[in-house]
DSSP file (Angstrom, degrees, kcal/mol; ACC not computed):
  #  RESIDUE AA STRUCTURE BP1 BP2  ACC     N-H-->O    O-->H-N    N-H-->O    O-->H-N    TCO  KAPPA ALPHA  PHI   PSI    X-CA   Y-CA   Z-CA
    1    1 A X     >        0   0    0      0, 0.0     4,-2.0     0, 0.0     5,-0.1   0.000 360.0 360.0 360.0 -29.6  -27.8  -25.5   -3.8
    2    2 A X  H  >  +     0   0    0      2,-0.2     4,-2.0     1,-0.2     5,-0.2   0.772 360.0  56.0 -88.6  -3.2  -27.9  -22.5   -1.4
    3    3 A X  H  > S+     0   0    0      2,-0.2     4,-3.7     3,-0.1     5,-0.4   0.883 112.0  49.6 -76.1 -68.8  -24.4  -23.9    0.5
    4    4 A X  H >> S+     0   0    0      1,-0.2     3,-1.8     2,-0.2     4,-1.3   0.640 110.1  48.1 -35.7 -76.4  -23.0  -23.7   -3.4
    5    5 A X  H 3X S+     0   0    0     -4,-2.0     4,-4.0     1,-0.3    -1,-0.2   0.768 114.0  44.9 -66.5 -53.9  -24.3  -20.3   -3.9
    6    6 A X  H 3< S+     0   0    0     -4,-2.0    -1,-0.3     2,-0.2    -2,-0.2   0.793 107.1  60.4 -58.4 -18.7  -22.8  -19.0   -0.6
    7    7 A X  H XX S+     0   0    0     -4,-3.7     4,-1.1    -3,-1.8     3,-1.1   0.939 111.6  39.9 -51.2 -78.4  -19.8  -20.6   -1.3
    8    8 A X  H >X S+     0   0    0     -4,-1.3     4,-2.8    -5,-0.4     3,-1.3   0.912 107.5  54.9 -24.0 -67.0  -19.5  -18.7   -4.1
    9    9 A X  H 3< S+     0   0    0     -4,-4.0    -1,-0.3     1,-0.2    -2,-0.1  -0.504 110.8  52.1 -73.9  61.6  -20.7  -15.4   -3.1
   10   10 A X  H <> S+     0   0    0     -3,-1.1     4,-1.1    -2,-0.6    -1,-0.2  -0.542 106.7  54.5 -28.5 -11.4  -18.0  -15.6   -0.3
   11   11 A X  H <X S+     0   0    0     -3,-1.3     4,-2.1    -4,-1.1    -2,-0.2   0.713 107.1  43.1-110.3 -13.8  -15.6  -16.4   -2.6
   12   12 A X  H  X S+     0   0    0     -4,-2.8     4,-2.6    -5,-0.3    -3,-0.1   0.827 111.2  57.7 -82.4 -25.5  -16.1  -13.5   -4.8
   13   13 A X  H  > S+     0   0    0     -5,-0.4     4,-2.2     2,-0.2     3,-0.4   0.992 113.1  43.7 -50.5 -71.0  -16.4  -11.2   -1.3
   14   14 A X  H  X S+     0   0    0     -4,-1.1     4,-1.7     1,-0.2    -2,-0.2   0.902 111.7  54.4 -42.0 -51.7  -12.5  -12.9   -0.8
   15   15 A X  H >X S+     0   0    0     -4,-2.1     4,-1.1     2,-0.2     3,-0.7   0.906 116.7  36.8 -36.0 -60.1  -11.8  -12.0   -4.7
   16   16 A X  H >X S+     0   0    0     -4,-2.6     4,-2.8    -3,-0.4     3,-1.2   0.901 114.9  56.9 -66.2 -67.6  -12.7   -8.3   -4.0
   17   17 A X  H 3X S+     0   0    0     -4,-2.2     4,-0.8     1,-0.3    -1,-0.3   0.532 108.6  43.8  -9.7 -58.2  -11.2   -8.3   -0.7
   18   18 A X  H <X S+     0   0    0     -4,-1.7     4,-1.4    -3,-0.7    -1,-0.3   0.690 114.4  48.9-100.6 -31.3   -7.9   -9.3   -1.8
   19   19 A X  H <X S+     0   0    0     -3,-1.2     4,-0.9    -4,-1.1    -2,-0.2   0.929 105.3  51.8 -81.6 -30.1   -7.8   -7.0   -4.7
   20   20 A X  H  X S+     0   0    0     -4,-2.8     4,-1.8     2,-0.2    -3,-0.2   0.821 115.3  48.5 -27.8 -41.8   -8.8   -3.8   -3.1
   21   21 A X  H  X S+     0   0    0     -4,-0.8     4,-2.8     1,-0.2     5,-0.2   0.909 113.2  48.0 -76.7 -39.0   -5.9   -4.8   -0.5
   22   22 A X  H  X S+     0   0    0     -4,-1.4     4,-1.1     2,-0.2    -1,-0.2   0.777 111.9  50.4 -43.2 -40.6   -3.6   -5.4   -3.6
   23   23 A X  H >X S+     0   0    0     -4,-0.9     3,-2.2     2,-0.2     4,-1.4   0.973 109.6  51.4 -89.0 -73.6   -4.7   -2.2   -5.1
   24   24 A X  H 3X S+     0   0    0     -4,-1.8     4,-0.9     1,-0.3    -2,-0.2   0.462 104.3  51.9  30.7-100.2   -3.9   -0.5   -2.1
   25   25 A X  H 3X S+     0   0    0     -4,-2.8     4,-1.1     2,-0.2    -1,-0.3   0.763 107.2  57.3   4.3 -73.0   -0.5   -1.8   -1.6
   26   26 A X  H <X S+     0   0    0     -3,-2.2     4,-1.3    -4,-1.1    -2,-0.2   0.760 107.6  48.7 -57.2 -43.3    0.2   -0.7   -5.0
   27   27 A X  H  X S+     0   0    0     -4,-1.4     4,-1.8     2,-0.2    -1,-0.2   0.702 112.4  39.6 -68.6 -30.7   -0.8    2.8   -4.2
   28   28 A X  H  X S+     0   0    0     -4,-0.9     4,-2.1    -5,-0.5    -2,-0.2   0.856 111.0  59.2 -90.3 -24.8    0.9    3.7   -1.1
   29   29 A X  H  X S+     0   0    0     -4,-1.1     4,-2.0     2,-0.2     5,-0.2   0.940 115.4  39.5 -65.9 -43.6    4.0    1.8   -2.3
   30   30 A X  H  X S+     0   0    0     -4,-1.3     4,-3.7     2,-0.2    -2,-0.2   0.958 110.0  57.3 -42.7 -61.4    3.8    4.5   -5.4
   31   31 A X  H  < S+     0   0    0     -4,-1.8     4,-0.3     2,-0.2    -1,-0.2   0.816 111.1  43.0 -57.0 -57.3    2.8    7.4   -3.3
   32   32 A X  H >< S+     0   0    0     -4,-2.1     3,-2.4     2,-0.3     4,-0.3   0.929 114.8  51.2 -93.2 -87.0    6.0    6.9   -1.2
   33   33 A X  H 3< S+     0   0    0     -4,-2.0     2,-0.6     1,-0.4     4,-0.5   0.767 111.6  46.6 -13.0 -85.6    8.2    6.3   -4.4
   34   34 A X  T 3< S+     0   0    0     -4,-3.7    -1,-0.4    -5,-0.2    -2,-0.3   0.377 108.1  56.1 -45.7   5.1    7.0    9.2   -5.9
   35   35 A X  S X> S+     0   0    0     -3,-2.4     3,-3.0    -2,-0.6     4,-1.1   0.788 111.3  45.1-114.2-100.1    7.6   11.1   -2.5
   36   36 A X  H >> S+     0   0    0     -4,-0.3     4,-1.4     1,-0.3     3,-0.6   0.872 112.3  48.6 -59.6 -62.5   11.4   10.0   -2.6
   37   37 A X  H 3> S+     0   0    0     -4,-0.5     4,-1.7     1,-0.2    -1,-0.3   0.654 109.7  57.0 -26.5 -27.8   12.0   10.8   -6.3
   38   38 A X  H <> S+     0   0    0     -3,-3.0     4,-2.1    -5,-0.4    -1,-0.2   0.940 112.6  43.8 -76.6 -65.6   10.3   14.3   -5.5
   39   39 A X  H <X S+     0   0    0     -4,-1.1     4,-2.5    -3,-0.6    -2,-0.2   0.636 109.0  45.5  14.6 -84.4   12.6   14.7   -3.2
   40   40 A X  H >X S+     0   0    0     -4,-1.4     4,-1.5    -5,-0.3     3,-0.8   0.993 109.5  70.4 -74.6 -83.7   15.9   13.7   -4.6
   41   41 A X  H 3< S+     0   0    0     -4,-1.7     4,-0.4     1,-0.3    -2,-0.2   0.507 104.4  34.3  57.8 -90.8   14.4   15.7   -7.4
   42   42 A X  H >X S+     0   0    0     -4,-2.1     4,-3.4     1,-0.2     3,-0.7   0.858 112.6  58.7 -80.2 -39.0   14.8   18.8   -5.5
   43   43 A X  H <X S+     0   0    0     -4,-2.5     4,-1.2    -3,-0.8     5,-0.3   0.962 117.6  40.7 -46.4 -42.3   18.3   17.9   -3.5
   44   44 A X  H 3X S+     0   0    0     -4,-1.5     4,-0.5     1,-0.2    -1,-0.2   0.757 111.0  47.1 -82.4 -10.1   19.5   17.6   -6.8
   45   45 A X  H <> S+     0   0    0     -3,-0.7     4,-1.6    -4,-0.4     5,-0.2   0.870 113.8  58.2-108.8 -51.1   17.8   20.7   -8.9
   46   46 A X  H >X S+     0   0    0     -4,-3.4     4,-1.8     1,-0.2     3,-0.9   0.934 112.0  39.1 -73.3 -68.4   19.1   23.1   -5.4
   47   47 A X  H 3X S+     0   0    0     -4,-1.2     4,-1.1     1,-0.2    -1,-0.2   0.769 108.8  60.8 -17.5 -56.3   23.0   21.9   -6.0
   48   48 A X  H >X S+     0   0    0     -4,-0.5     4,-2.1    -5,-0.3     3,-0.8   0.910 116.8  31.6 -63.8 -62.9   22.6   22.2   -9.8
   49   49 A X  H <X S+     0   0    0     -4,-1.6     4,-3.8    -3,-0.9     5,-0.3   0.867 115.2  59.2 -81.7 -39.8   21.7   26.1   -9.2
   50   50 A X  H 3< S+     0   0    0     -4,-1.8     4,-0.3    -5,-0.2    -1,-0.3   0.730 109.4  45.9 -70.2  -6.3   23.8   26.4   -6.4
   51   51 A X  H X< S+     0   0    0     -4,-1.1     3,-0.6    -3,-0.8    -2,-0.2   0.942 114.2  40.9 -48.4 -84.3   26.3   25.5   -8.4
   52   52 A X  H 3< S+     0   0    0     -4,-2.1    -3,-0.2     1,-0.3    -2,-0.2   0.803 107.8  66.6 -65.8 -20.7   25.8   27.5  -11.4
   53   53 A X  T 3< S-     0   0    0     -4,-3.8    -1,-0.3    -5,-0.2    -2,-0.2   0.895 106.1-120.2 -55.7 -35.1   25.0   30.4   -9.2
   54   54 A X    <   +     0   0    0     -3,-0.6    10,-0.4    -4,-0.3    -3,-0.2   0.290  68.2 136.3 111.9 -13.4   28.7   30.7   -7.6
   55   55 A X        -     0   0    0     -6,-0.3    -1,-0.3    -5,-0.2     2,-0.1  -0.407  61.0-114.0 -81.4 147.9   27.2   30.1   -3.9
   56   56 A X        -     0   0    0      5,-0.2    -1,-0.1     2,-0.2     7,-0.1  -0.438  22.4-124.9 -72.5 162.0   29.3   27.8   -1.9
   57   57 A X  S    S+     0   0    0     -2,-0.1     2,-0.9     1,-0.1    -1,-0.1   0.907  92.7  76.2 -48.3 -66.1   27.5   24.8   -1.1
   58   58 A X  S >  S-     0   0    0      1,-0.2     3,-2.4     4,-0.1    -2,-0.2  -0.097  80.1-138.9 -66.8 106.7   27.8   24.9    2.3
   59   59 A X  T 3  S+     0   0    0     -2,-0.9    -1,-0.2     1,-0.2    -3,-0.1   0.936  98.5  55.0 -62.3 -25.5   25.2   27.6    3.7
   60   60 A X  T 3  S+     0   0    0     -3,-0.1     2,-0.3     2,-0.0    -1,-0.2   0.402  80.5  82.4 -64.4   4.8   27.9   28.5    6.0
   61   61 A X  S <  S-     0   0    0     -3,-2.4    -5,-0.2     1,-0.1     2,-0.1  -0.633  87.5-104.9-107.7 174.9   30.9   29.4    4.3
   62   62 A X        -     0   0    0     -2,-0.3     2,-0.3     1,-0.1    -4,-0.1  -0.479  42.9-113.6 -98.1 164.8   31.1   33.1    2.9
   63   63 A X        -     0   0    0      1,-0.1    -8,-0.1    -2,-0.1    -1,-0.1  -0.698  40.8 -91.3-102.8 154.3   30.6   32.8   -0.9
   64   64 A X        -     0   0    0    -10,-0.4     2,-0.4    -2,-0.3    -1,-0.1  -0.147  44.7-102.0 -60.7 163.6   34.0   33.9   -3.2
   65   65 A X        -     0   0    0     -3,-0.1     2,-1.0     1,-0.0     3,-0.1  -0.757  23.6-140.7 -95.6 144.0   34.4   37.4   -4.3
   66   66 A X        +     0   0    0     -2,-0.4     3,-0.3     1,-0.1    -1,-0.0  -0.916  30.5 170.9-136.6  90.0   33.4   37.6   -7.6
   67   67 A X        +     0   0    0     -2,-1.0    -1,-0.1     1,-0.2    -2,-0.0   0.416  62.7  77.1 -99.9  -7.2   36.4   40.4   -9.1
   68   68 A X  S    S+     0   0    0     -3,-0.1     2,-0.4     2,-0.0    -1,-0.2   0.520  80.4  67.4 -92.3  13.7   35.6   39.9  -12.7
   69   69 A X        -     0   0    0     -3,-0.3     2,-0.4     2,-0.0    -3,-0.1  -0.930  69.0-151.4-114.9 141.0   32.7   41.7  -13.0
   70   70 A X        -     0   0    0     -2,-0.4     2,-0.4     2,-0.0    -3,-0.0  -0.982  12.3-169.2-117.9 148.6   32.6   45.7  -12.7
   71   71 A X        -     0   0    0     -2,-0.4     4,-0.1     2,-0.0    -2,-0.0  -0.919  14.2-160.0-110.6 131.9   29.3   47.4  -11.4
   72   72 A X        -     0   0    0     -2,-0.4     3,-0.1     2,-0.2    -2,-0.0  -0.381  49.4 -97.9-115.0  37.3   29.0   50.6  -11.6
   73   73 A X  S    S+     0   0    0      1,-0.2     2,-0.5     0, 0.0    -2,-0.0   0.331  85.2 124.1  82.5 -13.8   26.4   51.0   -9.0
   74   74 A X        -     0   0    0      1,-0.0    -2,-0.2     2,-0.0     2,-0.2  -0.734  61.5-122.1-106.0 154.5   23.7   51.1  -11.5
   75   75 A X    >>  -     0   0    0     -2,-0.5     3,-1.3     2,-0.1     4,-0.8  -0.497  28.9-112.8 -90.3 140.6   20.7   48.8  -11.5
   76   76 A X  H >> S+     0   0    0      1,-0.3     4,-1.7     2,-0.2     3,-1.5   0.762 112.8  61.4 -46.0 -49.0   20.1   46.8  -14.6
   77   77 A X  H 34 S+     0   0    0      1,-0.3    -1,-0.3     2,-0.2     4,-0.1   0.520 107.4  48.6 -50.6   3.6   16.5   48.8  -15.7
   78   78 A X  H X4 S+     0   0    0     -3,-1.3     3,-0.5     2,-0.1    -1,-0.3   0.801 109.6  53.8-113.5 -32.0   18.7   52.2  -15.9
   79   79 A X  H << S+     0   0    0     -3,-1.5     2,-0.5    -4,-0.8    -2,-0.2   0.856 124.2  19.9 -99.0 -28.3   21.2   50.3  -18.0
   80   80 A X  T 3< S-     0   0    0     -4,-1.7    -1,-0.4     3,-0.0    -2,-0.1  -0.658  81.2-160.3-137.8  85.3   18.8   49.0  -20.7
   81   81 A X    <   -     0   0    0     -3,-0.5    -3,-0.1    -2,-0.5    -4,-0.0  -0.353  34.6 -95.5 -36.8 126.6   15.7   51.1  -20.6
   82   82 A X        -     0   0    0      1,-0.1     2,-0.3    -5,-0.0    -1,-0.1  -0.269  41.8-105.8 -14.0 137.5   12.7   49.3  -22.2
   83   83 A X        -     0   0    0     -3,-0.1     2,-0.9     1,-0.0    -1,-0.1  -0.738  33.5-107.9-121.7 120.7   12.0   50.1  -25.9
   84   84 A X        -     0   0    0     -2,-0.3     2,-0.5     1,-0.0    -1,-0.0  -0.417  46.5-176.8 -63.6  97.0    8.9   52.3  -26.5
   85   85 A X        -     0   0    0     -2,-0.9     2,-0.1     1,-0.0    -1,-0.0  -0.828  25.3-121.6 -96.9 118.8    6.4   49.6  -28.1
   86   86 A X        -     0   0    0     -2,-0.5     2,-0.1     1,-0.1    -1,-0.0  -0.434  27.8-109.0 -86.4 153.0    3.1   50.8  -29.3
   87   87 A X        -     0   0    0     -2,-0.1     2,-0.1     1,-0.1    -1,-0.1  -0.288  32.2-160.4 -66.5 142.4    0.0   49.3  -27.7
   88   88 A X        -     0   0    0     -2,-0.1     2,-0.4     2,-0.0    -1,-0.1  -0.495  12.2-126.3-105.5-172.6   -2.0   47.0  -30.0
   89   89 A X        -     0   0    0     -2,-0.1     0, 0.0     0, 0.0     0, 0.0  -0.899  17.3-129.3-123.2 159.3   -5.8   46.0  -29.4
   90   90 A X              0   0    0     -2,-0.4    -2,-0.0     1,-0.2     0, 0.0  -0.284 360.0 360.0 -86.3  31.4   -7.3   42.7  -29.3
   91   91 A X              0   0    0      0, 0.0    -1,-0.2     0, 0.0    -3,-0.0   0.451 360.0 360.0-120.2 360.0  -10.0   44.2  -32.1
């Protein structure tokens, strides 16, 4: 009877064993997925803007002159001033 019962309990030790390692596995395989998507992720989201921005791709080439817009030297807070909003209370 005590052979049976350490039989047993050695086989639930292997059970455990083998799923911890399973779980494991599962986890690092994720981690590292989620890793390259993260990744890719961001290669793709820095194009996207460099894109819409106008900026060359290439962090070495001079970026195009950009001749349809005229600036007149003044910074956007002088050209549309804030609008005088009276203060409330939280009461």
């Amino acid at each position: 009877m005590k052979a049976f019962s350490m039989q047993s309990n050695m086989n639930e030790q292997s059970i455990l064993k083998r799923t911890l390692l399973m779980i494991a596995k599962l986890v690092g395989v994720f981690s590292i997925w989620v890793a390259l998507v993260s990744v890719l992720a961001v290669v793709v989201a820095d194009r996207v803007v460099l894109v819409m921005s106008g900026a060359p791709a290439d962090k070495g080439a001079p970026a195009a002159a950009d001749t349809s817009k005229k600036d007149d030297g003044a910074s956007p807070r002088t050209k549309n001033p804030p609008a005088n909003a009276p203060t409330k209370t939280n009461g």
